[in-house]
PDB file of the backbone (N, CA, C, O) and the ligand in Angstrom, with CONECT records:
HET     MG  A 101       1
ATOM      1  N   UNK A   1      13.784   5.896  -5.847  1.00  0.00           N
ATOM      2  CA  UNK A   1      12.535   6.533  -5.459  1.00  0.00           C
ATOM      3  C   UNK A   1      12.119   6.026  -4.072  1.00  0.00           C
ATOM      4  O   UNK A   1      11.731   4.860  -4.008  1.00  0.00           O
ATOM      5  N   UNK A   2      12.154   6.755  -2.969  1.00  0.00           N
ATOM      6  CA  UNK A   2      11.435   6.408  -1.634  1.00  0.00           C
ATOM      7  C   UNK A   2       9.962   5.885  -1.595  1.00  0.00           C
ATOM      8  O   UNK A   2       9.496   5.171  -2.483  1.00  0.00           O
ATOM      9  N   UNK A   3       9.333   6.261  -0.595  1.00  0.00           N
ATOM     10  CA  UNK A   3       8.016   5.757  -0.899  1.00  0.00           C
ATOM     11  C   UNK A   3       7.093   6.824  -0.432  1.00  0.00           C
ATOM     12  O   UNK A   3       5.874   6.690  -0.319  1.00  0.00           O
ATOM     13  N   UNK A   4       7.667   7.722  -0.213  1.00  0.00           N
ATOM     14  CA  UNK A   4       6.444   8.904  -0.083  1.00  0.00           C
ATOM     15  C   UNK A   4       6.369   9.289  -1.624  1.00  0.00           C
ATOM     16  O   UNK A   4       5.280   9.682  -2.043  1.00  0.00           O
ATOM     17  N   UNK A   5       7.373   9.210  -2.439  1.00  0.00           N
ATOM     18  CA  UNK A   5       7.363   9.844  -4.106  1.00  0.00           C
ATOM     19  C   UNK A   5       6.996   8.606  -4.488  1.00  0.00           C
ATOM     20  O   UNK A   5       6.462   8.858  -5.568  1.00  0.00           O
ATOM     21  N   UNK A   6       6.928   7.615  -4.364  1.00  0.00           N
ATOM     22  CA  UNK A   6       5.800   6.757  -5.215  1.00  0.00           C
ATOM     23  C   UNK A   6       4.447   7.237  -4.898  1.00  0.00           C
ATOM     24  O   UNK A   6       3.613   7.633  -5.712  1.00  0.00           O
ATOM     25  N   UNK A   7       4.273   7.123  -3.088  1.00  0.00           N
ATOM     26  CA  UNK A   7       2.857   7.379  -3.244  1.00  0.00           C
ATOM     27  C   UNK A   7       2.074   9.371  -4.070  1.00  0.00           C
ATOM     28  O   UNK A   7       1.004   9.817  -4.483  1.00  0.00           O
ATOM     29  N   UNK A   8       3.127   9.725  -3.915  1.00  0.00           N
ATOM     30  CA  UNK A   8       2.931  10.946  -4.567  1.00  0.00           C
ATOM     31  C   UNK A   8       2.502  10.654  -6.516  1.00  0.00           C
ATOM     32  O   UNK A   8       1.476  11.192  -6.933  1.00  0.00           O
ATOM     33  N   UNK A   9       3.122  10.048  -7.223  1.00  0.00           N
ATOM     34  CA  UNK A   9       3.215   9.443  -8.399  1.00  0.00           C
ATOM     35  C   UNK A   9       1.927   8.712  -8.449  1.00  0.00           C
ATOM     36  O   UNK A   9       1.114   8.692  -9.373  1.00  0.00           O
ATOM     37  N   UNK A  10       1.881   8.165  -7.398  1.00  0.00           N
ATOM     38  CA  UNK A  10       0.342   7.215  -7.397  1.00  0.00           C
ATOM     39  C   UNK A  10      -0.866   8.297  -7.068  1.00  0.00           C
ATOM     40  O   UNK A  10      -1.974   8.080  -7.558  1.00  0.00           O
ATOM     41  N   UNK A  11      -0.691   9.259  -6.383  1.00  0.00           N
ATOM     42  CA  UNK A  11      -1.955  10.193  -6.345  1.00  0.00           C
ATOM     43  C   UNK A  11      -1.623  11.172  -7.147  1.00  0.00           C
ATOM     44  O   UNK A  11      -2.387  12.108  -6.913  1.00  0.00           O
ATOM     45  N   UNK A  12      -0.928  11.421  -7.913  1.00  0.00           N
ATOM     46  CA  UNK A  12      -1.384  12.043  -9.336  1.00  0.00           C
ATOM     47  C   UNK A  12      -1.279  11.285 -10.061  1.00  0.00           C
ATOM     48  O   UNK A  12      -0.325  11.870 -10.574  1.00  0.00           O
ATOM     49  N   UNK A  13      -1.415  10.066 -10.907  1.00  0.00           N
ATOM     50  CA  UNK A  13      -1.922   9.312 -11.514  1.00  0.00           C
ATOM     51  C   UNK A  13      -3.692   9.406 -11.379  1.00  0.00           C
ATOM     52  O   UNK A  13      -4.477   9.540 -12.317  1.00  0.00           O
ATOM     53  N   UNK A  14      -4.131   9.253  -9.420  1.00  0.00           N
ATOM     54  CA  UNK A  14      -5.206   8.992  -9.975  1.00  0.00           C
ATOM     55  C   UNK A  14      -5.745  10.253  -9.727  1.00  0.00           C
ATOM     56  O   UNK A  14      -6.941  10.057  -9.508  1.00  0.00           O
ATOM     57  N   UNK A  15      -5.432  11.764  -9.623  1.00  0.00           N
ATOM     58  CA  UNK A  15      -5.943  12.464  -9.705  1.00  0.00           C
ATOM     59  C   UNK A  15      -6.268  12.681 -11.306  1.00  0.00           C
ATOM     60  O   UNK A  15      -7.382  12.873 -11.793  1.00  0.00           O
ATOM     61  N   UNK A  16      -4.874  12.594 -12.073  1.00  0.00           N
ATOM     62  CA  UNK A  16      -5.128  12.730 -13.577  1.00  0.00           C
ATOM     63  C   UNK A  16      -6.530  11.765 -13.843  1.00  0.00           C
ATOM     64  O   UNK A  16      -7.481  12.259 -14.449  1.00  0.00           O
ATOM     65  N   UNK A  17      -6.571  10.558 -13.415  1.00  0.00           N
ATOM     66  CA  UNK A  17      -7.650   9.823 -13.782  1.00  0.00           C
ATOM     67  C   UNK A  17      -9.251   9.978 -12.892  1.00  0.00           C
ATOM     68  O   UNK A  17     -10.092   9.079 -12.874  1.00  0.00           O
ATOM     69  N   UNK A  18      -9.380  11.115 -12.306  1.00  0.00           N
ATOM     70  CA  UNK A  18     -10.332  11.322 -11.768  1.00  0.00           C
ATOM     71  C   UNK A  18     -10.559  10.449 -10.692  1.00  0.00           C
ATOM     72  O   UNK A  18     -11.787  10.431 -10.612  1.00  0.00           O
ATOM     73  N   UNK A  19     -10.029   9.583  -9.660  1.00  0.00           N
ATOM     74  CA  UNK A  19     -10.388   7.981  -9.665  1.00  0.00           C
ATOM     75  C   UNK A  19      -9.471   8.262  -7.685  1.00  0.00           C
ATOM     76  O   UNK A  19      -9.167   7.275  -7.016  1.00  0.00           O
ATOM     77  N   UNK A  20      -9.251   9.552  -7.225  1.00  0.00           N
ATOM     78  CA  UNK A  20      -8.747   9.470  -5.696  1.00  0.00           C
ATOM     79  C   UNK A  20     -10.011   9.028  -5.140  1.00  0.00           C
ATOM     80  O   UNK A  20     -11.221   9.166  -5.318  1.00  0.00           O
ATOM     81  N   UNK A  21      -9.136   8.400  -4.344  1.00  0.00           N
ATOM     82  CA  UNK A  21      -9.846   7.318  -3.125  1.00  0.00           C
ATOM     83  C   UNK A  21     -10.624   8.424  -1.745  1.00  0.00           C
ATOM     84  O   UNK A  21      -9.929   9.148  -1.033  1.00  0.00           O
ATOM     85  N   UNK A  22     -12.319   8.309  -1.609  1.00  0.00           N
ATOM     86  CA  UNK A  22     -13.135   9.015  -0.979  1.00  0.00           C
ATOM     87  C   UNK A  22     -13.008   8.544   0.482  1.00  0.00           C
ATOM     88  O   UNK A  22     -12.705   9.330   1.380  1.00  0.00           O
ATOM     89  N   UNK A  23     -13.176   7.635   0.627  1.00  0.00           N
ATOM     90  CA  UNK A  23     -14.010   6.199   1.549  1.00  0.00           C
ATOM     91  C   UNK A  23     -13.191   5.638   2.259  1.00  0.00           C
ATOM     92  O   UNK A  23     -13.081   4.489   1.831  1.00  0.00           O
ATOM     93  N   UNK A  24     -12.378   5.837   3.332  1.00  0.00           N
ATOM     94  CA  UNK A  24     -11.754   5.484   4.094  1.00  0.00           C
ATOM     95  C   UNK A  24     -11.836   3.904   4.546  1.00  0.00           C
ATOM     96  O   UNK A  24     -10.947   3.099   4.822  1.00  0.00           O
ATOM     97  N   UNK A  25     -12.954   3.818   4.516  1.00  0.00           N
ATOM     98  CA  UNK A  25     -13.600   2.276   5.363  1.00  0.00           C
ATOM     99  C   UNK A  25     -13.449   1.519   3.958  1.00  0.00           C
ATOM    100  O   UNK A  25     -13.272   0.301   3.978  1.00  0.00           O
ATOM    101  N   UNK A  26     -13.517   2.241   2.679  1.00  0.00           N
ATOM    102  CA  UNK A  26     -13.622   1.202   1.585  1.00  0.00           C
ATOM    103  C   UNK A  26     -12.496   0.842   1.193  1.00  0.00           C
ATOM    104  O   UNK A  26     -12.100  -0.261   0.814  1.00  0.00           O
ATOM    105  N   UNK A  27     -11.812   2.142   1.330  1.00  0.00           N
ATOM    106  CA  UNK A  27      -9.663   1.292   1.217  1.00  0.00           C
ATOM    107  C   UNK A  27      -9.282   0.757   1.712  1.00  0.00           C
ATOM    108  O   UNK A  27      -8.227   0.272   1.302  1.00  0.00           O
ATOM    109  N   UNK A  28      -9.931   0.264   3.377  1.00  0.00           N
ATOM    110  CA  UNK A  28      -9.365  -0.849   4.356  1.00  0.00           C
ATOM    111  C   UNK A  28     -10.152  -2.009   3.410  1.00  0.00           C
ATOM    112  O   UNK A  28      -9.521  -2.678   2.591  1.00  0.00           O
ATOM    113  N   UNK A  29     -11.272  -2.130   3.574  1.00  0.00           N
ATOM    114  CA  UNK A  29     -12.141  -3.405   2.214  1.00  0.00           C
ATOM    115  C   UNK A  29     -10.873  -3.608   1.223  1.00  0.00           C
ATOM    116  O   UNK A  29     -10.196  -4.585   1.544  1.00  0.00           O
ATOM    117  N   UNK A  30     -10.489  -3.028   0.295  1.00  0.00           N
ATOM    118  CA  UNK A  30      -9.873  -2.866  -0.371  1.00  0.00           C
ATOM    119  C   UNK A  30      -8.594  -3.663  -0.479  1.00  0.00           C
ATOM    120  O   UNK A  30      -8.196  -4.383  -1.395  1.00  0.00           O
ATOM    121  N   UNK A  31      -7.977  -3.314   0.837  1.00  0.00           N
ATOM    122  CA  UNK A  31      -6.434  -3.176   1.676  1.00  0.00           C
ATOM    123  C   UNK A  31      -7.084  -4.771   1.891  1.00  0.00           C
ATOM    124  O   UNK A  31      -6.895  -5.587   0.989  1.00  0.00           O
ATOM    125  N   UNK A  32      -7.585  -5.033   2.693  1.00  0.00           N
ATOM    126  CA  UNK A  32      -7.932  -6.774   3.473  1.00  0.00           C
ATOM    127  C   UNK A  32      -8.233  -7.517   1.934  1.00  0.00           C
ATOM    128  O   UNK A  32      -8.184  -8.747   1.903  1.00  0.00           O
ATOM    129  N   UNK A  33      -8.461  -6.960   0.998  1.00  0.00           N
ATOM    130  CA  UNK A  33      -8.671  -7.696  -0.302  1.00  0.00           C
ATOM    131  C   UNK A  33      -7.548  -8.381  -0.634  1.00  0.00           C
ATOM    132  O   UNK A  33      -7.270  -9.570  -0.791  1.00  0.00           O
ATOM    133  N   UNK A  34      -6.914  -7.252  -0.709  1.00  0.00           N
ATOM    134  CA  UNK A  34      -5.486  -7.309  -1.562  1.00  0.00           C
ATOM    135  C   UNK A  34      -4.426  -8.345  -0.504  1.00  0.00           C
ATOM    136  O   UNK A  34      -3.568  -9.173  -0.812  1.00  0.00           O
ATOM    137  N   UNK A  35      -4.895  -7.901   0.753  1.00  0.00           N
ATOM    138  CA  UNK A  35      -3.730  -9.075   1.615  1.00  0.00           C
ATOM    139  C   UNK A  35      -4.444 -10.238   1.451  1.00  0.00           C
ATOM    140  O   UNK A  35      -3.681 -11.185   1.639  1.00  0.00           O
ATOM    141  N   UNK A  36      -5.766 -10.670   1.138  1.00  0.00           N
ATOM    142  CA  UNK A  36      -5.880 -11.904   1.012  1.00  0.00           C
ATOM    143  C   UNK A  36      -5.682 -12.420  -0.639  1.00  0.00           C
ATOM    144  O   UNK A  36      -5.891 -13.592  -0.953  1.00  0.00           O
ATOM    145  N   UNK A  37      -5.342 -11.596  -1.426  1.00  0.00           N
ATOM    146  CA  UNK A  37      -4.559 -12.249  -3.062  1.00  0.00           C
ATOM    147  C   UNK A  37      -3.309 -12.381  -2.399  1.00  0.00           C
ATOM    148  O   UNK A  37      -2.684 -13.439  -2.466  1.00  0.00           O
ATOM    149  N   UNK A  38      -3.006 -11.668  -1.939  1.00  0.00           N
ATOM    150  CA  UNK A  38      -1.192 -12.450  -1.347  1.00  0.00           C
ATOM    151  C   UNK A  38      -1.021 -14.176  -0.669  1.00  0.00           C
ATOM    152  O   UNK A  38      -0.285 -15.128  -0.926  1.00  0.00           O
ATOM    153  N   UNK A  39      -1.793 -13.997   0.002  1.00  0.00           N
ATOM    154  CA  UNK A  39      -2.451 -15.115   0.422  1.00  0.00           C
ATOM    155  C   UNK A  39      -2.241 -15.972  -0.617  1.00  0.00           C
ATOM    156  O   UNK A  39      -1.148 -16.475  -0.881  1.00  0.00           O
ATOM    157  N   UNK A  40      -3.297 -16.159  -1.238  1.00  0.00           N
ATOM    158  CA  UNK A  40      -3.972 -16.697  -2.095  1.00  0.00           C
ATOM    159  C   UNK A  40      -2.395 -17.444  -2.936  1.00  0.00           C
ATOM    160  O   UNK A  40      -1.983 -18.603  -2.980  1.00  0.00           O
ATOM    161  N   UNK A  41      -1.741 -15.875  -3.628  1.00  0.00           N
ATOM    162  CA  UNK A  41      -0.617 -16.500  -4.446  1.00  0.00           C
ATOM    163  C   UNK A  41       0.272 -17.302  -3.530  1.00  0.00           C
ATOM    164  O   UNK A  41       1.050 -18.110  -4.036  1.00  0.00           O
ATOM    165  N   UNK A  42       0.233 -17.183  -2.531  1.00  0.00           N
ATOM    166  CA  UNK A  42       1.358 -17.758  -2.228  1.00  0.00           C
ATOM    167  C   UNK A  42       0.853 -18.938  -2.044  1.00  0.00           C
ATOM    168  O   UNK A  42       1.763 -19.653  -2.465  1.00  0.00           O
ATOM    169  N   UNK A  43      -0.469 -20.035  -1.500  1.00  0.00           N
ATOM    170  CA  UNK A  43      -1.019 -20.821  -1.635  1.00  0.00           C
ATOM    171  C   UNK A  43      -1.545 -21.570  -2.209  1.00  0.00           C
ATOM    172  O   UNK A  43      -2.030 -22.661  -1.912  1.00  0.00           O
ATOM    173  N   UNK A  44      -1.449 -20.745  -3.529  1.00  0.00           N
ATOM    174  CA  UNK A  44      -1.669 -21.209  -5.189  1.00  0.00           C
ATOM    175  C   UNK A  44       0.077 -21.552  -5.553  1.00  0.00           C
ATOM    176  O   UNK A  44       0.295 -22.411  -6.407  1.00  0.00           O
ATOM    177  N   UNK A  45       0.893 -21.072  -5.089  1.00  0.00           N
ATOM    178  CA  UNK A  45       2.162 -21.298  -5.418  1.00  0.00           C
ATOM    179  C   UNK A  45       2.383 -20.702  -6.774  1.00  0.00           C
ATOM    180  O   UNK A  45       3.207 -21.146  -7.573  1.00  0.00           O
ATOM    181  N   UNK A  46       1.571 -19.628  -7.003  1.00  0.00           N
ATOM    182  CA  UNK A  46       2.078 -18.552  -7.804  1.00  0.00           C
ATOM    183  C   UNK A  46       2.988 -18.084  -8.627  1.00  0.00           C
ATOM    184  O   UNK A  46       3.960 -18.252  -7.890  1.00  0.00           O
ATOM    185  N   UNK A  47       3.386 -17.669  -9.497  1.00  0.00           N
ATOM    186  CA  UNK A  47       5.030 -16.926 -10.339  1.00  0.00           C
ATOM    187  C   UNK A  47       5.214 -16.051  -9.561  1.00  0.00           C
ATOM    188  O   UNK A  47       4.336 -15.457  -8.936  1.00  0.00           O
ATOM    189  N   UNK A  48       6.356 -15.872  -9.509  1.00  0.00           N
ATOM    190  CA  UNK A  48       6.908 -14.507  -8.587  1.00  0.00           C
ATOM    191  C   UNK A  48       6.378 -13.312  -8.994  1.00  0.00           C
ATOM    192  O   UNK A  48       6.357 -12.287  -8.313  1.00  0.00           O
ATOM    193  N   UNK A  49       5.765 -13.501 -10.582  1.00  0.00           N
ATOM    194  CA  UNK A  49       5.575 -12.155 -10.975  1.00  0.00           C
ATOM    195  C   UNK A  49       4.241 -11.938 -10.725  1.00  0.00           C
ATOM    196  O   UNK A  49       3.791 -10.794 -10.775  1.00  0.00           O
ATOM    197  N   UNK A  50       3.478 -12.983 -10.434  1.00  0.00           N
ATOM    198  CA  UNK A  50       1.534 -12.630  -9.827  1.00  0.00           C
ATOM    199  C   UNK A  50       2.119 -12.038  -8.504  1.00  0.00           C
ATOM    200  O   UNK A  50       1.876 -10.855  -8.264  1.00  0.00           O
ATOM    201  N   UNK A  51       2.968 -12.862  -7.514  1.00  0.00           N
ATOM    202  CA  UNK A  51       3.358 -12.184  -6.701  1.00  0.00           C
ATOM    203  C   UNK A  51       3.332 -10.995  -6.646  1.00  0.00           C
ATOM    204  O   UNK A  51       2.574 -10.298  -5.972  1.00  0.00           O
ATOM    205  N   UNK A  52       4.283 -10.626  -7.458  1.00  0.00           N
ATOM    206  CA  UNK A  52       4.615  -9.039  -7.139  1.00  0.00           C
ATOM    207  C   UNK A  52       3.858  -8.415  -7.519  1.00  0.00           C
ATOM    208  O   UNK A  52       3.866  -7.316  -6.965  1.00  0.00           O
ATOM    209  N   UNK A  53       2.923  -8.561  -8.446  1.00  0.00           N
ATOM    210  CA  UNK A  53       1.464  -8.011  -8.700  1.00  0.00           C
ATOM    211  C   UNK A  53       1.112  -7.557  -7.326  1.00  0.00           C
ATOM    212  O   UNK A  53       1.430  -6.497  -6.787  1.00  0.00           O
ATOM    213  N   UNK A  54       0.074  -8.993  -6.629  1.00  0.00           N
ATOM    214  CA  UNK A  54      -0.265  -9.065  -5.743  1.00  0.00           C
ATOM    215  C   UNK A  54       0.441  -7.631  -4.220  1.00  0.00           C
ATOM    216  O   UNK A  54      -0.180  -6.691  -3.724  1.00  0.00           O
ATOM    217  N   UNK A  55       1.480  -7.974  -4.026  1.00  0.00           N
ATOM    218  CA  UNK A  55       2.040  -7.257  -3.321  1.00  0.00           C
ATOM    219  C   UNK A  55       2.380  -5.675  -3.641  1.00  0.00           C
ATOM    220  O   UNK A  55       3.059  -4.908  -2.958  1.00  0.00           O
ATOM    221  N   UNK A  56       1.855  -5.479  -4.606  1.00  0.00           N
ATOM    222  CA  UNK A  56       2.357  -4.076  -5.358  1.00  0.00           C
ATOM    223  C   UNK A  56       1.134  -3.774  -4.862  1.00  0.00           C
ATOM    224  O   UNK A  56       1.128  -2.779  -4.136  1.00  0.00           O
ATOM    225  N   UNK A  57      -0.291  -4.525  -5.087  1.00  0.00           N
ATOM    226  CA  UNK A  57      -1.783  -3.788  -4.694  1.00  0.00           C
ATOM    227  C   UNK A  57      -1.541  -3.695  -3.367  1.00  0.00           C
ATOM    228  O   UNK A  57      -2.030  -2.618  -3.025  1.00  0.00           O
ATOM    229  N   UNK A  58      -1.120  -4.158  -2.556  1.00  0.00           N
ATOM    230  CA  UNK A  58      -1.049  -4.358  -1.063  1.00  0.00           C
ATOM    231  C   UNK A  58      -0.479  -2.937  -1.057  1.00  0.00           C
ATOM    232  O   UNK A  58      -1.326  -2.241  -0.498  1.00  0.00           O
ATOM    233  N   UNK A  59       0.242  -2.420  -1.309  1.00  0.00           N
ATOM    234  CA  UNK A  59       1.111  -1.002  -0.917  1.00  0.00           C
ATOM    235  C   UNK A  59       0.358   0.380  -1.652  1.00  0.00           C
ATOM    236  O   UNK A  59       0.367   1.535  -1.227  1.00  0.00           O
ATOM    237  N   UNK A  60      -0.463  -0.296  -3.229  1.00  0.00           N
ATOM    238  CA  UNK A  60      -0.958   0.805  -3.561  1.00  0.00           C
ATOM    239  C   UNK A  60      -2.560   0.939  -2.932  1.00  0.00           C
ATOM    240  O   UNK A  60      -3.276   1.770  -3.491  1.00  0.00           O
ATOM    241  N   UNK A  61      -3.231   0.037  -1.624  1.00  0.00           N
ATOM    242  CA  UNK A  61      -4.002   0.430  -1.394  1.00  0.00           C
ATOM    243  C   UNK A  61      -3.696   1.019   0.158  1.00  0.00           C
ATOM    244  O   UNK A  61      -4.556   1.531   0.874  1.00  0.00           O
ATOM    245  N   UNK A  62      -2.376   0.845   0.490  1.00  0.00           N
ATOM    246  CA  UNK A  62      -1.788   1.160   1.658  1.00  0.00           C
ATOM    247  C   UNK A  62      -1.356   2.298   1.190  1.00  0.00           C
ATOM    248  O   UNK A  62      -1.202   2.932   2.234  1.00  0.00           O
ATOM    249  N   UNK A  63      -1.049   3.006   0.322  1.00  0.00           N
ATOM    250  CA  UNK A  63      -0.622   4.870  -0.055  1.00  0.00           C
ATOM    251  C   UNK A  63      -1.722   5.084  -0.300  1.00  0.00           C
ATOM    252  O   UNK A  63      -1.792   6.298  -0.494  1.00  0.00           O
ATOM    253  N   UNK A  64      -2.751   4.603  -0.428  1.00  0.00           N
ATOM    254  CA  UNK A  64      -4.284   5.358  -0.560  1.00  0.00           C
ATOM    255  C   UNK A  64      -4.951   5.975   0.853  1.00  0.00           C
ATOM    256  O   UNK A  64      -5.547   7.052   0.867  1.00  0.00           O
ATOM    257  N   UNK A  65      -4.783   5.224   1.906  1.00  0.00           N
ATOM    258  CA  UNK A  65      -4.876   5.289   3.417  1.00  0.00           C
ATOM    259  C   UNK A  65      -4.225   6.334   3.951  1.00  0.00           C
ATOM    260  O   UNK A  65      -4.613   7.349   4.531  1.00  0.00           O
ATOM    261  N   UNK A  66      -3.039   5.862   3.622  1.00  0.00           N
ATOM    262  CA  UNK A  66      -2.149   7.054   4.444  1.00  0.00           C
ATOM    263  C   UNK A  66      -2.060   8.275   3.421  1.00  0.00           C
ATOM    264  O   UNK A  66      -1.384   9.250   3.746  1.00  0.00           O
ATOM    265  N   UNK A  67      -2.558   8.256   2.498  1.00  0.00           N
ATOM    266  CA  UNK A  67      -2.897   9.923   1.823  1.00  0.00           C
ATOM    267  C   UNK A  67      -4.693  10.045   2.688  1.00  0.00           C
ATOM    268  O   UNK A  67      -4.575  10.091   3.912  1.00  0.00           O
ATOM    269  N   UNK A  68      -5.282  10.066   2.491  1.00  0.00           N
ATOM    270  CA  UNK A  68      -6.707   9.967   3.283  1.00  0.00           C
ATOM    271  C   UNK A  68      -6.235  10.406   4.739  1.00  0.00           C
ATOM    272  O   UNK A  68      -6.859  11.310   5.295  1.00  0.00           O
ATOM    273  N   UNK A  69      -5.199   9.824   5.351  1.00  0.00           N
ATOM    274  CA  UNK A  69      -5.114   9.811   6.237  1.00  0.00           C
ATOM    275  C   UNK A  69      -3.876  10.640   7.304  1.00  0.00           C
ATOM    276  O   UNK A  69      -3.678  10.731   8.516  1.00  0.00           O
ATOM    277  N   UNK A  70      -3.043  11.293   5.669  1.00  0.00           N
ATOM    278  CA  UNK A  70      -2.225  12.173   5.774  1.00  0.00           C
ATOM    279  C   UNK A  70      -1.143  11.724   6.861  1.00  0.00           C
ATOM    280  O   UNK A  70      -0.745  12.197   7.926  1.00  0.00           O
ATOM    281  N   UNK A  71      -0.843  10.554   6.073  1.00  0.00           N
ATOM    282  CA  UNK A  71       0.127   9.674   6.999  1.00  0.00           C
ATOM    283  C   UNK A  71       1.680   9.593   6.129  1.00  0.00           C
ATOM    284  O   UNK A  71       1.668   9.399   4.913  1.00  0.00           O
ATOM    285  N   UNK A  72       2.676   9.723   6.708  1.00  0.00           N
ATOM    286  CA  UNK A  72       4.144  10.150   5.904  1.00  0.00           C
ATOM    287  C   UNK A  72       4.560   8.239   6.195  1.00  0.00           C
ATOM    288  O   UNK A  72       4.999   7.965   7.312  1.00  0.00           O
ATOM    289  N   UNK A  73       4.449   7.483   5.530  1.00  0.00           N
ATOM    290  CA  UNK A  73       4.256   5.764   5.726  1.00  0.00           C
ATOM    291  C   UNK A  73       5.978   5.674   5.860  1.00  0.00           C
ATOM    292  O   UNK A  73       6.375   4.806   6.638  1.00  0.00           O
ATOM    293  N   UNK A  74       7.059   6.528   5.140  1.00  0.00           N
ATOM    294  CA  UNK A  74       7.985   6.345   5.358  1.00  0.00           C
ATOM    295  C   UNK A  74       8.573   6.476   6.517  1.00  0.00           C
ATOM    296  O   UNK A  74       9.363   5.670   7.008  1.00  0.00           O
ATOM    297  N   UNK A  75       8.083   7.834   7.149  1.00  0.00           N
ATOM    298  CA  UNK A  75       8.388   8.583   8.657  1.00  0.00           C
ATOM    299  C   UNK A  75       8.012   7.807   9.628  1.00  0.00           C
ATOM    300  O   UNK A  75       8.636   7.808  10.689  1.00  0.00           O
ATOM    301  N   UNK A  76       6.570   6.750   9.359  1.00  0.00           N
ATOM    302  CA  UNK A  76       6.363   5.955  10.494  1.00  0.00           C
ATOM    303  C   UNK A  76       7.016   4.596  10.495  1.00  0.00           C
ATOM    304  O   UNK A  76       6.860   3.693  11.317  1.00  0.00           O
ATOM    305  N   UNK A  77       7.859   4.623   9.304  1.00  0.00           N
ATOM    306  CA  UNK A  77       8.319   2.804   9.130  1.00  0.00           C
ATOM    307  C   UNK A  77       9.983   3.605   9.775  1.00  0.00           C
ATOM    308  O   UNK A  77      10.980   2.966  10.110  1.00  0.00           O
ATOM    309  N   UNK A  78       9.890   4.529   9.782  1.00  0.00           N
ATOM    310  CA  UNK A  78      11.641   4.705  10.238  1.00  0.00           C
ATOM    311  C   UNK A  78      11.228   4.746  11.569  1.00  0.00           C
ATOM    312  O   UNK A  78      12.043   4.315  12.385  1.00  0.00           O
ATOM    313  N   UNK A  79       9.790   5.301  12.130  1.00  0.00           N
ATOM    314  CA  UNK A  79      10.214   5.032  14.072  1.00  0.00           C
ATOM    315  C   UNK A  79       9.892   3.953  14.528  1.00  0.00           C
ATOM    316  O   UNK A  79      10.292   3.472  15.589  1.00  0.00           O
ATOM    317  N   UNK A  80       8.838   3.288  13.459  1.00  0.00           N
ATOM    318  CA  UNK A  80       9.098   1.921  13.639  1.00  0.00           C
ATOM    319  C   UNK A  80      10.454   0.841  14.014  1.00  0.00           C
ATOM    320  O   UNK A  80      10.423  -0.142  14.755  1.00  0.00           O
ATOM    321  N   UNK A  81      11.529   1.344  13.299  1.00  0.00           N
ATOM    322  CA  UNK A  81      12.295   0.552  13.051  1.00  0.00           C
ATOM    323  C   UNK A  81      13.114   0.354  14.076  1.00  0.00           C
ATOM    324  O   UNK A  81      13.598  -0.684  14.528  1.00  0.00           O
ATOM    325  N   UNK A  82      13.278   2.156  14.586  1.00  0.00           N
ATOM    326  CA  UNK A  82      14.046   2.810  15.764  1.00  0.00           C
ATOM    327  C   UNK A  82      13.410   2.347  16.574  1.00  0.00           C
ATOM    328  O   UNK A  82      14.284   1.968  17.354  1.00  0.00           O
ATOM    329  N   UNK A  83      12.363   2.038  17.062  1.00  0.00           N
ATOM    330  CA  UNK A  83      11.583   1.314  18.532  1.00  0.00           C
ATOM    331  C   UNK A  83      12.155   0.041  18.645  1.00  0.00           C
ATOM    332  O   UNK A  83      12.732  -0.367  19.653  1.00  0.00           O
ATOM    333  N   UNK A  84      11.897  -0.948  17.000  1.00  0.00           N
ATOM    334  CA  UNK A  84      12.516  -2.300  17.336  1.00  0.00           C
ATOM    335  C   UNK A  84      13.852  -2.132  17.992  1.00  0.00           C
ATOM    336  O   UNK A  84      14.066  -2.662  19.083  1.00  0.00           O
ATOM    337  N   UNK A  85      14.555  -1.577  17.514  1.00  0.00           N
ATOM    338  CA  UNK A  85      16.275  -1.590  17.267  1.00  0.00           C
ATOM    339  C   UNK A  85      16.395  -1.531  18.868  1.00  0.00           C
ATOM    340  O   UNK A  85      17.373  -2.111  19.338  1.00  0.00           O
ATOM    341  N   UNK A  86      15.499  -0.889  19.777  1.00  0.00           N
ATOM    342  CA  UNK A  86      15.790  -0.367  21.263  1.00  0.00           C
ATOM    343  C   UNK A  86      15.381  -1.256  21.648  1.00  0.00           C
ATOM    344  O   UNK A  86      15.677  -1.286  22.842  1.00  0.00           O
ATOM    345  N   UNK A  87      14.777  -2.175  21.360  1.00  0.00           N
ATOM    346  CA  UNK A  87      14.423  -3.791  22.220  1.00  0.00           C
ATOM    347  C   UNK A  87      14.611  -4.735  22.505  1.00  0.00           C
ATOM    348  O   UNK A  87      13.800  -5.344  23.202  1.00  0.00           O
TER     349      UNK A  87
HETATM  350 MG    MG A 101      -4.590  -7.865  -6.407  1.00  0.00          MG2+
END
């Protein structure tokens, strides 16, 4: 599964649950939350599996953004990659 069909899977989930994200400014709140539990676990020295908790919210409040924001997160991590690669 890529990651535009997760985030697709993830916005019908929460469409089924009534529960899509309005508030642009509140999914970045959200988003800075979740990178500071990463934080956190890794400074708590954590199980791998709070970890991956942790880091799973990091991406599902990052497909909340880029749906809001009608952003293809895969399309921009591939020209991302292609810019490094030229440097
Ligand atoms: Mg969390």
């Amino acid at each position: 599964m890529n990651l535009e069909e997760l985030k697709k899977k993830q916005i019908e989930q929460m469409t089924r649950k009534g529960n899509l994200p309005k508030d642009e400014k509140e999914v970045v709140l959200h988003l800075v939350e979740e990178v500071g539990e990463v934080c956190e676990a890794i400074r708590e020295r954590q199980k791998k599996d709070d970890f991956e908790k942790e880091v799973a919210d990091v991406l599902w409040q990052l497909n909340k953004l880029c749906w809001i924001r009608k952003v293809n997160l895969e399309d921009a991590f591939l020209r991302k990659l292609e810019k490094n690669e030229k440097r």
